[in-house]
PQR file with spaces between the fields and no chain letter, atoms N, CA, C, O and H, PARSE charges and radii, in Angstrom:
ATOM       1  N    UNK     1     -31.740   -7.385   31.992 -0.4000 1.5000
ATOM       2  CA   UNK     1     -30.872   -8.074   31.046 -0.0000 2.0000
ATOM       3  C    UNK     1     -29.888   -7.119   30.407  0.5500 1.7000
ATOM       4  O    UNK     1     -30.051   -5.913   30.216 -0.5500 1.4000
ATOM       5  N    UNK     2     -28.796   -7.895   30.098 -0.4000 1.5000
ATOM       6  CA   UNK     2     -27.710   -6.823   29.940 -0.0000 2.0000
ATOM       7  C    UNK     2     -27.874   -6.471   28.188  0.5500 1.7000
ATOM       8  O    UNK     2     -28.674   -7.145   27.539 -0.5500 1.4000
ATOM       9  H    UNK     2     -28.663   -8.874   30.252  0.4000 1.0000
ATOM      10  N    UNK     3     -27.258   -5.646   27.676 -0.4000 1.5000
ATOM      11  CA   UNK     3     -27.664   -5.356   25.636 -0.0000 2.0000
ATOM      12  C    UNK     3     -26.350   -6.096   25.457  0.5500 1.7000
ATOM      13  O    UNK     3     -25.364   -6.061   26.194 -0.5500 1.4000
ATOM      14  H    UNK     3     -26.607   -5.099   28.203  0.4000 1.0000
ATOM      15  N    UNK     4     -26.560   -6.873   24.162 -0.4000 1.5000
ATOM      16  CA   UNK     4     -25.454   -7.997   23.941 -0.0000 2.0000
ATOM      17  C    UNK     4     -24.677   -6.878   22.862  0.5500 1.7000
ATOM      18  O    UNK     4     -25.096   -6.014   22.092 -0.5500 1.4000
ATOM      19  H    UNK     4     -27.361   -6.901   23.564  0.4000 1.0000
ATOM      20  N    UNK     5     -23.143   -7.452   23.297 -0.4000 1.5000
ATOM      21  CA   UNK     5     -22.102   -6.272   23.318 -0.0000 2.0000
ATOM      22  C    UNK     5     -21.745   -6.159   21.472  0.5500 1.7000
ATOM      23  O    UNK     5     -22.002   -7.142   20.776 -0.5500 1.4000
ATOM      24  H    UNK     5     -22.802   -8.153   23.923  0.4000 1.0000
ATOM      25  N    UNK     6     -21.352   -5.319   21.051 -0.4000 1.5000
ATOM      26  CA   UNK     6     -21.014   -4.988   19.278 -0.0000 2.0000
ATOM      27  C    UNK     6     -19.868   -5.601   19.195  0.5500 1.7000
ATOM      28  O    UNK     6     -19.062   -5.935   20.063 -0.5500 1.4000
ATOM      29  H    UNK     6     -21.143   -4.521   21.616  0.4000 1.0000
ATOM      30  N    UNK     7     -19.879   -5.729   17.911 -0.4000 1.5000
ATOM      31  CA   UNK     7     -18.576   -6.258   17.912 -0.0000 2.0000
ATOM      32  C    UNK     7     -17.750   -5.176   17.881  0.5500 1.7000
ATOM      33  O    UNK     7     -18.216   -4.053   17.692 -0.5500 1.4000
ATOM      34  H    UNK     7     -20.534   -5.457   17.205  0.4000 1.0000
ATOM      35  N    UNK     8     -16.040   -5.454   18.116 -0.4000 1.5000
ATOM      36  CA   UNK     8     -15.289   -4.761   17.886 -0.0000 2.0000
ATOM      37  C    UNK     8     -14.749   -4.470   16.635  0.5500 1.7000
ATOM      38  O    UNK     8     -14.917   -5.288   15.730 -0.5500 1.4000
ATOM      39  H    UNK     8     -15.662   -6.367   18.269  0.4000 1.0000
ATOM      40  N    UNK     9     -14.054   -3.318   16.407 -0.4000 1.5000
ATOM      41  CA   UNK     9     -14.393   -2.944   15.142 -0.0000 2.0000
ATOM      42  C    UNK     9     -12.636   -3.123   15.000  0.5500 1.7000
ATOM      43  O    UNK     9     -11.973   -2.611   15.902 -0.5500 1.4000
ATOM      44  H    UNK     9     -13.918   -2.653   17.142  0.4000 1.0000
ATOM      45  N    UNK    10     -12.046   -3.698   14.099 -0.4000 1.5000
ATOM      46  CA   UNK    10     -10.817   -3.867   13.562 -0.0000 2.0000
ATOM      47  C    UNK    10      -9.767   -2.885   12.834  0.5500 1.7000
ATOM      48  O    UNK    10     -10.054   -2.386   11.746 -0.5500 1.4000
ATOM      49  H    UNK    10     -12.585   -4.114   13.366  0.4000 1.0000
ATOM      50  N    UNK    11      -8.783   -2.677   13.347 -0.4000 1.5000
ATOM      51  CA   UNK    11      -7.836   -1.196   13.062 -0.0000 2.0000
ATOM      52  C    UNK    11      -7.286   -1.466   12.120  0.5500 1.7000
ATOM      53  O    UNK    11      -6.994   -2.645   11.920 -0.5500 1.4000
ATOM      54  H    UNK    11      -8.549   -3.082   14.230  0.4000 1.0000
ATOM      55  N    UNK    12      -7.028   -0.707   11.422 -0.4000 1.5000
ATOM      56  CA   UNK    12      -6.108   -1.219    9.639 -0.0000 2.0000
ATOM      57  C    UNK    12      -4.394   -0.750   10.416  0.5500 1.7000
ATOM      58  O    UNK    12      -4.192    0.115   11.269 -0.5500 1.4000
ATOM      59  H    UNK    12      -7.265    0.251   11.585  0.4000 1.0000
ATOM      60  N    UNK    13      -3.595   -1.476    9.890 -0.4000 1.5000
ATOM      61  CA   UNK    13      -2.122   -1.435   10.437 -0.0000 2.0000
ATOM      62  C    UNK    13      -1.998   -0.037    9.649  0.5500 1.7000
ATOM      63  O    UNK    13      -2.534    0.028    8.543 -0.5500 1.4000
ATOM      64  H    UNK    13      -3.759   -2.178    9.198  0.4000 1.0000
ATOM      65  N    UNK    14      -1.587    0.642    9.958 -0.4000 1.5000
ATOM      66  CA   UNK    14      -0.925    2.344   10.035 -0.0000 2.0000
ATOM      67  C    UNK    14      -0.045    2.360    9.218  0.5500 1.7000
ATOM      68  O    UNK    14       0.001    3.308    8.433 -0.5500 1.4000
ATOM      69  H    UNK    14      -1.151    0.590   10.856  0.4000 1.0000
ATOM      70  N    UNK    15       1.033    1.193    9.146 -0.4000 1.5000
ATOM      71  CA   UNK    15       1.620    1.887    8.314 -0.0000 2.0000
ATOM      72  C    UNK    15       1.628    1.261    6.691  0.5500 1.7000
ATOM      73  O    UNK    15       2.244    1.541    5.662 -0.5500 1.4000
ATOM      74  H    UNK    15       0.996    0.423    9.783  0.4000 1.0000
ATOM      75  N    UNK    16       0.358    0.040    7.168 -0.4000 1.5000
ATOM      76  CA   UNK    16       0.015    0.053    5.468 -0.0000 2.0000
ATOM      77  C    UNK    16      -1.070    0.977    4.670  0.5500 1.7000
ATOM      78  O    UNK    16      -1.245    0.973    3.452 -0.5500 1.4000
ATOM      79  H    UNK    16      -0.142   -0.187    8.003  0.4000 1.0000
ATOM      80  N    UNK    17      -1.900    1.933    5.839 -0.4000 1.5000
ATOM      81  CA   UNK    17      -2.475    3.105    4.836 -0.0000 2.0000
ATOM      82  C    UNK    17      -1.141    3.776    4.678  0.5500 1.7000
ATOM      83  O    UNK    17      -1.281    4.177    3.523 -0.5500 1.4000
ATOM      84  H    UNK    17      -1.758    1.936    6.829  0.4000 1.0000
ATOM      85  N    UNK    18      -0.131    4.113    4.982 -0.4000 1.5000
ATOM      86  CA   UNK    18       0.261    4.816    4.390 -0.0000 2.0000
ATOM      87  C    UNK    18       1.066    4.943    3.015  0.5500 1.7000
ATOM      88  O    UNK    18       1.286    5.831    2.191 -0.5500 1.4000
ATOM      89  H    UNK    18      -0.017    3.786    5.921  0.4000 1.0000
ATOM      90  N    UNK    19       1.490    3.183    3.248 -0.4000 1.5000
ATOM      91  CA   UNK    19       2.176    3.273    2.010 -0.0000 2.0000
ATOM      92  C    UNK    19       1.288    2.288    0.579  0.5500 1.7000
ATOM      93  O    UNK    19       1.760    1.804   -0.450 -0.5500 1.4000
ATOM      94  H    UNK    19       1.311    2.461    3.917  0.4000 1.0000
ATOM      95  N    UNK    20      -0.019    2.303    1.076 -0.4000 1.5000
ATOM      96  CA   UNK    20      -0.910    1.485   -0.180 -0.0000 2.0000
ATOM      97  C    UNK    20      -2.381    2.337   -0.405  0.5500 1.7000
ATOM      98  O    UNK    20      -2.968    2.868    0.538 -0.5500 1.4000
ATOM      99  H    UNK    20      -0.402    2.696    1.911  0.4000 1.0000
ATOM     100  N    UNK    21      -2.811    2.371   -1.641 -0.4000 1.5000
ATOM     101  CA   UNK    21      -4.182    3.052   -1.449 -0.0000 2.0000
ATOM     102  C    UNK    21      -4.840    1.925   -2.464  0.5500 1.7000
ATOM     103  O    UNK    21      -4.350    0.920   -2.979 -0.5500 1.4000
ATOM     104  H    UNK    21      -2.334    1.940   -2.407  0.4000 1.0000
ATOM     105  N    UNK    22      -5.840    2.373   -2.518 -0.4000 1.5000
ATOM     106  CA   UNK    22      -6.609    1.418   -3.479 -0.0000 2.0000
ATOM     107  C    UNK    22      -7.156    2.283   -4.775  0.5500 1.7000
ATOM     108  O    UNK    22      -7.161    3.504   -4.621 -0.5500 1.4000
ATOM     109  H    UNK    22      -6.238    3.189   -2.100  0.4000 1.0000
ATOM     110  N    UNK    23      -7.533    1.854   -5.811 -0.4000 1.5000
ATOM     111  CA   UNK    23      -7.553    2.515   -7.072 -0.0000 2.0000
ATOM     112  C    UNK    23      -9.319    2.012   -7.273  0.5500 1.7000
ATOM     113  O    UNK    23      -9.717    1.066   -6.594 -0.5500 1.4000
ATOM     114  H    UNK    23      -7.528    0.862   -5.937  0.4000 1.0000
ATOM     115  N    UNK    24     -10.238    2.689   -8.193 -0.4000 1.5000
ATOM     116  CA   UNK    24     -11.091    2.350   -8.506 -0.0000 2.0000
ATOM     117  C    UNK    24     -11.753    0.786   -8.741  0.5500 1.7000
ATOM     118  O    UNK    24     -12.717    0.189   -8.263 -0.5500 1.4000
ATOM     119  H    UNK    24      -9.915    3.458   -8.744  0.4000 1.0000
ATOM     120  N    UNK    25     -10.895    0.523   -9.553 -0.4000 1.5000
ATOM     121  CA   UNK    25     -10.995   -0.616  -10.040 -0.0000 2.0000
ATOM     122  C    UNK    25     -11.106   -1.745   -8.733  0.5500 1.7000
ATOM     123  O    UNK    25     -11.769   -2.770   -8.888 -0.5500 1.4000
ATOM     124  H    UNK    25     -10.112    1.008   -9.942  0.4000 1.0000
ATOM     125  N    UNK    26     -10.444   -1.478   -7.526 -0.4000 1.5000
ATOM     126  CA   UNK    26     -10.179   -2.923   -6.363 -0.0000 2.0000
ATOM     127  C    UNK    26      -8.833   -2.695   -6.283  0.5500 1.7000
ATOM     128  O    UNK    26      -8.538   -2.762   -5.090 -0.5500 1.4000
ATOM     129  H    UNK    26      -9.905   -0.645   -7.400  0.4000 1.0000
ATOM     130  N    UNK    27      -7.628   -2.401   -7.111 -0.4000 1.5000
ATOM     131  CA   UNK    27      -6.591   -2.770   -7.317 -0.0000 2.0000
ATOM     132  C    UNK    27      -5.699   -2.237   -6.164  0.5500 1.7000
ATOM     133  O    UNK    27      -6.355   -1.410   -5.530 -0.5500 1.4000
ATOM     134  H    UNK    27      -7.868   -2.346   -8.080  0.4000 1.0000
ATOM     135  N    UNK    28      -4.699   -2.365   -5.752 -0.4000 1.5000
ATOM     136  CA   UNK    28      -3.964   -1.948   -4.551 -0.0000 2.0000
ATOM     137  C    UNK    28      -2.771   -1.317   -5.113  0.5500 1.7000
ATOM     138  O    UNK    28      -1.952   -2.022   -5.701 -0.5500 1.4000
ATOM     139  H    UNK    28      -4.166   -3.036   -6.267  0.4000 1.0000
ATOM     140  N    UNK    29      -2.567    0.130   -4.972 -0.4000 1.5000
ATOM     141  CA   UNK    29      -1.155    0.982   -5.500 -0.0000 2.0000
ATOM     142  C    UNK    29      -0.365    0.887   -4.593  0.5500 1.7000
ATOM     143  O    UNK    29      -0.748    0.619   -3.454 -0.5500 1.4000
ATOM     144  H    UNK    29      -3.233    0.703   -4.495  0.4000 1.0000
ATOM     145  N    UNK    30       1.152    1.120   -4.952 -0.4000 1.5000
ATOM     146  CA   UNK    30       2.504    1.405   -3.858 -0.0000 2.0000
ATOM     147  C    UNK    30       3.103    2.319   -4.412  0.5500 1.7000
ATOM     148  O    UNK    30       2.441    2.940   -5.243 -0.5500 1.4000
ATOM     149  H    UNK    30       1.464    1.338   -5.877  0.4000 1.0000
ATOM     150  N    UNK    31       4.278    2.675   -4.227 -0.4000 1.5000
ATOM     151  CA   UNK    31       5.157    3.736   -4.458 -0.0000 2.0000
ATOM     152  C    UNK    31       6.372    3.018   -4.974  0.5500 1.7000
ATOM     153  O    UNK    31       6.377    1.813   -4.719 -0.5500 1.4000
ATOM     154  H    UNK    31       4.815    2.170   -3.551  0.4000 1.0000
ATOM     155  N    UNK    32       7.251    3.415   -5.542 -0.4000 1.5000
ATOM     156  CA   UNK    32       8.443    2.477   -6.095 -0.0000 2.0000
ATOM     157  C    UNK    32       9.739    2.315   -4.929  0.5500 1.7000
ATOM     158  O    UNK    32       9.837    3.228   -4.108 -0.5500 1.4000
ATOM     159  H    UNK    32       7.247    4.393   -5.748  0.4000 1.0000
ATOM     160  N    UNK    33      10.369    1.580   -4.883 -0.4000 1.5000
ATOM     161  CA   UNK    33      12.298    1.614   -3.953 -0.0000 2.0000
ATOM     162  C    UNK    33      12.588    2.037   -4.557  0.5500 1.7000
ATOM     163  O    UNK    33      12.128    2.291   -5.670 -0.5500 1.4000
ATOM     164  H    UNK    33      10.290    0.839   -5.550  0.4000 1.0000
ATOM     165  N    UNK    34      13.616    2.333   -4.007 -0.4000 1.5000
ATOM     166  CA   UNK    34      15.166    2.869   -4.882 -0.0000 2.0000
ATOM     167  C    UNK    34      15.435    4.250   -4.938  0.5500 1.7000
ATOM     168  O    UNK    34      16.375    4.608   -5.648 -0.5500 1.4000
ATOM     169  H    UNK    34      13.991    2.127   -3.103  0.4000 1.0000
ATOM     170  N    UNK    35      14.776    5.099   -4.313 -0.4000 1.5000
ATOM     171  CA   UNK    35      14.887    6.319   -5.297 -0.0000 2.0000
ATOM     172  C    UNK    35      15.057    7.204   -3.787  0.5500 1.7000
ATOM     173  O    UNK    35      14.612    8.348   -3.889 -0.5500 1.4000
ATOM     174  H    UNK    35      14.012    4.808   -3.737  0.4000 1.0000
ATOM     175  N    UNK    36      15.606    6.874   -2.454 -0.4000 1.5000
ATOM     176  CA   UNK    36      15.450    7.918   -1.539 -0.0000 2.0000
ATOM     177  C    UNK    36      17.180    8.238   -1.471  0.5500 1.7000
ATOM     178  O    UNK    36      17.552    9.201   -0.801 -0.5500 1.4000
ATOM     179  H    UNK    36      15.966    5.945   -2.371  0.4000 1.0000
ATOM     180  N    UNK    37      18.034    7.519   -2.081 -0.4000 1.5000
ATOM     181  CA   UNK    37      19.289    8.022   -1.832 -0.0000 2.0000
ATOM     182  C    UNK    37      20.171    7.136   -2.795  0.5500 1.7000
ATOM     183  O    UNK    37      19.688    6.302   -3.561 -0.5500 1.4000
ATOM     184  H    UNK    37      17.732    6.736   -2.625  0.4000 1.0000
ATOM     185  N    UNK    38      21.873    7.479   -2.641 -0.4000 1.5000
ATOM     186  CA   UNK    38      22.430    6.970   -3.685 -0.0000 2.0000
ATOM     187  C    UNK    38      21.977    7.348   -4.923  0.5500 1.7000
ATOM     188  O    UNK    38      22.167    6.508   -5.803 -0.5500 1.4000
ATOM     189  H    UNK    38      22.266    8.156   -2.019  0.4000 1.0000
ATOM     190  N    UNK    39      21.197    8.812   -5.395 -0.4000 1.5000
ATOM     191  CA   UNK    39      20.580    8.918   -7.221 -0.0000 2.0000
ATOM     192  C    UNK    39      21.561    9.233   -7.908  0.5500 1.7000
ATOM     193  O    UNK    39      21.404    9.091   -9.121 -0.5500 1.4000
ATOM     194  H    UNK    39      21.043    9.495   -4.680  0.4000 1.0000
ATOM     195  N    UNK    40      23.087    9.836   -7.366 -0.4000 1.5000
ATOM     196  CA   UNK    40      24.008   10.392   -8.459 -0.0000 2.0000
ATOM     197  C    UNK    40      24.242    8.836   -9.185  0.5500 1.7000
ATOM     198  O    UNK    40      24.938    9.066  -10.175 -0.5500 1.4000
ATOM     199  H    UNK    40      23.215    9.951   -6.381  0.4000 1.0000
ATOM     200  N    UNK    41      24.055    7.860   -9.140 -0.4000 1.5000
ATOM     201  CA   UNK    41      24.775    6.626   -9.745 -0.0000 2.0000
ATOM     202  C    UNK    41      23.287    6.361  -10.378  0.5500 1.7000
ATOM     203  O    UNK    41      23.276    5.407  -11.156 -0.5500 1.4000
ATOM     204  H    UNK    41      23.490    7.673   -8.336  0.4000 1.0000
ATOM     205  N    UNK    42      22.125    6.972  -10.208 -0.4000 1.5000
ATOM     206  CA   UNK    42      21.256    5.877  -11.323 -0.0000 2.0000
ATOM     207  C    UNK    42      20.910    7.212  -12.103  0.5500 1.7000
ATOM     208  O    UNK    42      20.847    8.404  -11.803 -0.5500 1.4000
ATOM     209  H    UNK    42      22.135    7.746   -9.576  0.4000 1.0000
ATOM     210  N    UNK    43      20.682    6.328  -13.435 -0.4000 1.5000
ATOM     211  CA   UNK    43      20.060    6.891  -14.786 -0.0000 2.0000
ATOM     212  C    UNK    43      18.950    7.569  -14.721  0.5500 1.7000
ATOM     213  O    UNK    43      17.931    7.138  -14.180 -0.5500 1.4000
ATOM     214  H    UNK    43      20.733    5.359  -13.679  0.4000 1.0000
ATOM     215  N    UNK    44      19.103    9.171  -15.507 -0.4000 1.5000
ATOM     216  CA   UNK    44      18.012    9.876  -15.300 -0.0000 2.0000
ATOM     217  C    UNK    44      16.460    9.416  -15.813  0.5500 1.7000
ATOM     218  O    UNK    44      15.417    9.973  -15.473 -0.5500 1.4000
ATOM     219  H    UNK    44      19.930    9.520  -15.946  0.4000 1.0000
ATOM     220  N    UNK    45      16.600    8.127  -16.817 -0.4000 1.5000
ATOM     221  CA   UNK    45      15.334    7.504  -17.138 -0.0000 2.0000
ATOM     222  C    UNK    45      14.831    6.464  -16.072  0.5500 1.7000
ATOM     223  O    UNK    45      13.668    6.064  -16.007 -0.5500 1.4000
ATOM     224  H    UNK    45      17.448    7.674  -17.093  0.4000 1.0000
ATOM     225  N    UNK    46      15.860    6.077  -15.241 -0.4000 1.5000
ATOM     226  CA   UNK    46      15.326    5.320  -14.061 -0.0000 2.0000
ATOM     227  C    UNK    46      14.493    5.690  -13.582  0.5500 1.7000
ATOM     228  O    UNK    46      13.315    5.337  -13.617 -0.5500 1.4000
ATOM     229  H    UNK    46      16.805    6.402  -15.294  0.4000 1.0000
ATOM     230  N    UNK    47      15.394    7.071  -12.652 -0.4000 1.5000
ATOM     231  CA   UNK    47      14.916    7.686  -11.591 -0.0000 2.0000
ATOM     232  C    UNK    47      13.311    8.624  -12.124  0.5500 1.7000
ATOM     233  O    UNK    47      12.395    8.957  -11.372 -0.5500 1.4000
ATOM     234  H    UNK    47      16.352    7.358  -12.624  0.4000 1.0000
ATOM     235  N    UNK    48      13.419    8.881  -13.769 -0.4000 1.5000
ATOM     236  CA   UNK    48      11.686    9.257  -13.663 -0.0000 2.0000
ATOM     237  C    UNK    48      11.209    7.922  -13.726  0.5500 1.7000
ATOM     238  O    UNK    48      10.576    7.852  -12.672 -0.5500 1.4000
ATOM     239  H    UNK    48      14.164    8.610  -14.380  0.4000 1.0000
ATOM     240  N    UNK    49      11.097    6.749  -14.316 -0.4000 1.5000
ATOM     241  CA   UNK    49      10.345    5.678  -14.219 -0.0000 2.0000
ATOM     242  C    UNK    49      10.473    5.557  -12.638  0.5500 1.7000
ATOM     243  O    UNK    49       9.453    4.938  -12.333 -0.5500 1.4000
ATOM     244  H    UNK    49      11.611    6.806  -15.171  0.4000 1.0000
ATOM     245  N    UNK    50      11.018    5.758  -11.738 -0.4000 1.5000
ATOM     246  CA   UNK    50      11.156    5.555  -10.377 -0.0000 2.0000
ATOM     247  C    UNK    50       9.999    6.539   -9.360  0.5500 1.7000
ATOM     248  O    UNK    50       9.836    6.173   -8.196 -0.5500 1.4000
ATOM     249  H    UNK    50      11.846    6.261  -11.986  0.4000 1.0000
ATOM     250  N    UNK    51       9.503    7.341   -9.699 -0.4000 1.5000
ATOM     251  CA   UNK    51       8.514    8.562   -9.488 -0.0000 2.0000
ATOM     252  C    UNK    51       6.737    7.765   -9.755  0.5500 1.7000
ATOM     253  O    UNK    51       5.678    8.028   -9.186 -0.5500 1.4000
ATOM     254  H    UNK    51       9.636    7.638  -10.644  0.4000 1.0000
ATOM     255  N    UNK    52       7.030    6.830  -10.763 -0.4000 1.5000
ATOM     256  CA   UNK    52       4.943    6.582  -10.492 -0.0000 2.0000
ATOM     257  C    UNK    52       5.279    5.158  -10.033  0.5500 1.7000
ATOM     258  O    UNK    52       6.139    4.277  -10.051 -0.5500 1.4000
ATOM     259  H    UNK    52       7.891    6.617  -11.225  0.4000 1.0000
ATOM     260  N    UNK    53       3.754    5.577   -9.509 -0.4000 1.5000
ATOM     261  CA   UNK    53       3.390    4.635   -8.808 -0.0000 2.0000
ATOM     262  C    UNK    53       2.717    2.870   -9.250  0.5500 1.7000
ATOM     263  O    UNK    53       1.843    2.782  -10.112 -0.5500 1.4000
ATOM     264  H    UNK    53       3.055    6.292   -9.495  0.4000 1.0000
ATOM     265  N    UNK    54       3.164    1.828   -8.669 -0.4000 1.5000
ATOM     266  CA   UNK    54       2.980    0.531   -9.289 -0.0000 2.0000
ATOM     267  C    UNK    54       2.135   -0.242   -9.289  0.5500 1.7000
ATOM     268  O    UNK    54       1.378    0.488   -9.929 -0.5500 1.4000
ATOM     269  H    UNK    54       3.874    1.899   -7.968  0.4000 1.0000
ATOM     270  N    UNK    55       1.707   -0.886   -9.174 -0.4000 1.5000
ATOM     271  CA   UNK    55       0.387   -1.585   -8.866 -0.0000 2.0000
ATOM     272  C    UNK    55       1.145   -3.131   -7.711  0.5500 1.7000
ATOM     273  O    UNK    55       2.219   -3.645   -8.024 -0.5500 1.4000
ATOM     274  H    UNK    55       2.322   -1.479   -8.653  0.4000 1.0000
ATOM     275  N    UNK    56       0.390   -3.582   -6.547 -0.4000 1.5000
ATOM     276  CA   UNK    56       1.390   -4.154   -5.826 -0.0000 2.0000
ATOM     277  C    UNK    56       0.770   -5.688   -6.285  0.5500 1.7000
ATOM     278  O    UNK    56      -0.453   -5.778   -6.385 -0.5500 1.4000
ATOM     279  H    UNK    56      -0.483   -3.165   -6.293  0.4000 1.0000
ATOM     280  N    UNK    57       1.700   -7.006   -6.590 -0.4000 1.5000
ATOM     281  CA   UNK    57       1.567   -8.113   -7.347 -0.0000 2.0000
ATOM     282  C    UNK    57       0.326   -9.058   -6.851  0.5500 1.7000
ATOM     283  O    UNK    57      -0.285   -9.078   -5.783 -0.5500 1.4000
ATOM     284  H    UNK    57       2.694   -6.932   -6.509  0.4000 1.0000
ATOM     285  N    UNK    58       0.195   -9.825   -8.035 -0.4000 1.5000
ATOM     286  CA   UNK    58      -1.553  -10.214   -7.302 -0.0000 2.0000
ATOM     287  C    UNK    58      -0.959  -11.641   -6.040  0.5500 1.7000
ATOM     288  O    UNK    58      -1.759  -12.383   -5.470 -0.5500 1.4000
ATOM     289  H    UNK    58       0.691   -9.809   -8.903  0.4000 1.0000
ATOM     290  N    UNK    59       0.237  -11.696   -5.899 -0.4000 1.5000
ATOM     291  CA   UNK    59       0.118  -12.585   -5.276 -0.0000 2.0000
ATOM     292  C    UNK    59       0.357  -12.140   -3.790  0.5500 1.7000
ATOM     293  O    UNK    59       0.052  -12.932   -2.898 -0.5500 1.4000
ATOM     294  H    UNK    59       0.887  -11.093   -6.362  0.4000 1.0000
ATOM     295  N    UNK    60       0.990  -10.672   -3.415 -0.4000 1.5000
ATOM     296  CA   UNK    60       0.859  -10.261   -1.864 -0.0000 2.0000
ATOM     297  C    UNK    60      -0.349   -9.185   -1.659  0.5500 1.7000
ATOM     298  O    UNK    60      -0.750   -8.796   -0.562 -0.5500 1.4000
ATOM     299  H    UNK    60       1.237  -10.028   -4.140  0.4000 1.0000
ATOM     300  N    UNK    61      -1.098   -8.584   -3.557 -0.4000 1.5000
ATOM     301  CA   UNK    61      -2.562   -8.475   -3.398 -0.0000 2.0000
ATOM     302  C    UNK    61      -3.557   -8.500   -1.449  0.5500 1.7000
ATOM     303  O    UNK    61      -3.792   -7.713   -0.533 -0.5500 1.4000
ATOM     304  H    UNK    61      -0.773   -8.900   -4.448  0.4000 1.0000
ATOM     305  N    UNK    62      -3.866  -10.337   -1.899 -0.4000 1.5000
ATOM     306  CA   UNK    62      -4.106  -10.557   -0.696 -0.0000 2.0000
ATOM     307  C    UNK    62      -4.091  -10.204    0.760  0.5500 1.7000
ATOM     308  O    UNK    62      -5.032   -9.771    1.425 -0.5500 1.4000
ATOM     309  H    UNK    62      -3.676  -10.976   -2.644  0.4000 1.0000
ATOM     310  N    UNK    63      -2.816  -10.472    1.160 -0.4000 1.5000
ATOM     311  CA   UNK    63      -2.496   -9.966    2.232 -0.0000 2.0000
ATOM     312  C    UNK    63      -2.371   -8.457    2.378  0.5500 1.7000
ATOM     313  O    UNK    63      -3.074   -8.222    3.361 -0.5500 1.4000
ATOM     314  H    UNK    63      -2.052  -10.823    0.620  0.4000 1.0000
ATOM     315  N    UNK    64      -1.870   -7.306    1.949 -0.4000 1.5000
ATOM     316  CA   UNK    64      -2.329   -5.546    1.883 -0.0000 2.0000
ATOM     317  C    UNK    64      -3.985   -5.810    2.037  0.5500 1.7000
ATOM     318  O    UNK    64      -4.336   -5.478    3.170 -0.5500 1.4000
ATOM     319  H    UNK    64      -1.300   -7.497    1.150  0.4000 1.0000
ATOM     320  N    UNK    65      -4.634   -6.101    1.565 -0.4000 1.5000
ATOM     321  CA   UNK    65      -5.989   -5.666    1.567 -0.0000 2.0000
ATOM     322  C    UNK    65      -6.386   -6.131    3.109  0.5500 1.7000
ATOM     323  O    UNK    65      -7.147   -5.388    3.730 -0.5500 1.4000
ATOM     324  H    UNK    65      -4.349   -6.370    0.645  0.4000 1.0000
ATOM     325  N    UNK    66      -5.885   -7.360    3.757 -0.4000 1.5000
ATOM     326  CA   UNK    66      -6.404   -7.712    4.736 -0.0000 2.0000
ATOM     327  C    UNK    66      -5.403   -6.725    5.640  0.5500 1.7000
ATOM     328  O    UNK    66      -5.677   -6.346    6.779 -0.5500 1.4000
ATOM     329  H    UNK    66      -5.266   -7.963    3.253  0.4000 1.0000
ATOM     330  N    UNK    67      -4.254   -6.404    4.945 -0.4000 1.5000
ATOM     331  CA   UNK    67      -3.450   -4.987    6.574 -0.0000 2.0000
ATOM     332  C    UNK    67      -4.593   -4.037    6.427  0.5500 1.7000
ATOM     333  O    UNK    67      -4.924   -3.347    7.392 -0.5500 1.4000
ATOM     334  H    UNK    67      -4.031   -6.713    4.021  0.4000 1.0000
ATOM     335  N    UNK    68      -5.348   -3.937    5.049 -0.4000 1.5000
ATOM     336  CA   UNK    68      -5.580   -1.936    5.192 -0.0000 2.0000
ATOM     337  C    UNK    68      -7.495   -3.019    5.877  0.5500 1.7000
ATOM     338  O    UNK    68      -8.112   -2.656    6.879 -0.5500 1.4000
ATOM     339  H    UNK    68      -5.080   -4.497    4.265  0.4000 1.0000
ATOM     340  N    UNK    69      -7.741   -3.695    5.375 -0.4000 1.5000
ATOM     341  CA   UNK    69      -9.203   -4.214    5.756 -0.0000 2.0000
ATOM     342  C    UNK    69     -10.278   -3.606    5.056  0.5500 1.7000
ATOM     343  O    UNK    69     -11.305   -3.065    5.465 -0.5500 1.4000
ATOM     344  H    UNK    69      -7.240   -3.990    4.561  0.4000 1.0000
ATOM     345  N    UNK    70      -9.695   -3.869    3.564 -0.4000 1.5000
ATOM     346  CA   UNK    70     -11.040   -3.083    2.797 -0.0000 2.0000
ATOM     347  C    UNK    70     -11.669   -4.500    2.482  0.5500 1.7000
ATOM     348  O    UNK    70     -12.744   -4.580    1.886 -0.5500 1.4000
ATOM     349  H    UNK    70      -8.861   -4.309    3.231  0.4000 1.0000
């Protein structure tokens, strides 16, 4: 008799580890837009509020967790 086969094990899309992590809490982080070009025209209080990182909205929440598959 043959050994009944494992399941396959499911790949997280690549390039949402890279741009989401998860925080203690469950919560799902991103990185901000705006800030890789064009900076001589934005405000130097932007561009530091533009540097941390955001928390991504509970309503595409959902879907990131099922790209990364935590």
């Amino acid at each position: 008799m043959r050994k009944p086969k494992a399941k396959i094990k499911l790949k997280s899309k690549r390039g949402a580890t890279k741009r989401f992590k998860l925080t203690a809490s469950g919560k799902v982080k991103r990185g901000s837009s705006m800030k890789r070009h064009i900076l001589t025209k934005k405000p130097k209080g932007r561009k530091r509020g533009l540097r941390k990182a955001k928390l991504v909205s509970a309503a595409d929440q959902a879907s990131v967790r099922q790209m990364l598959l935590a």
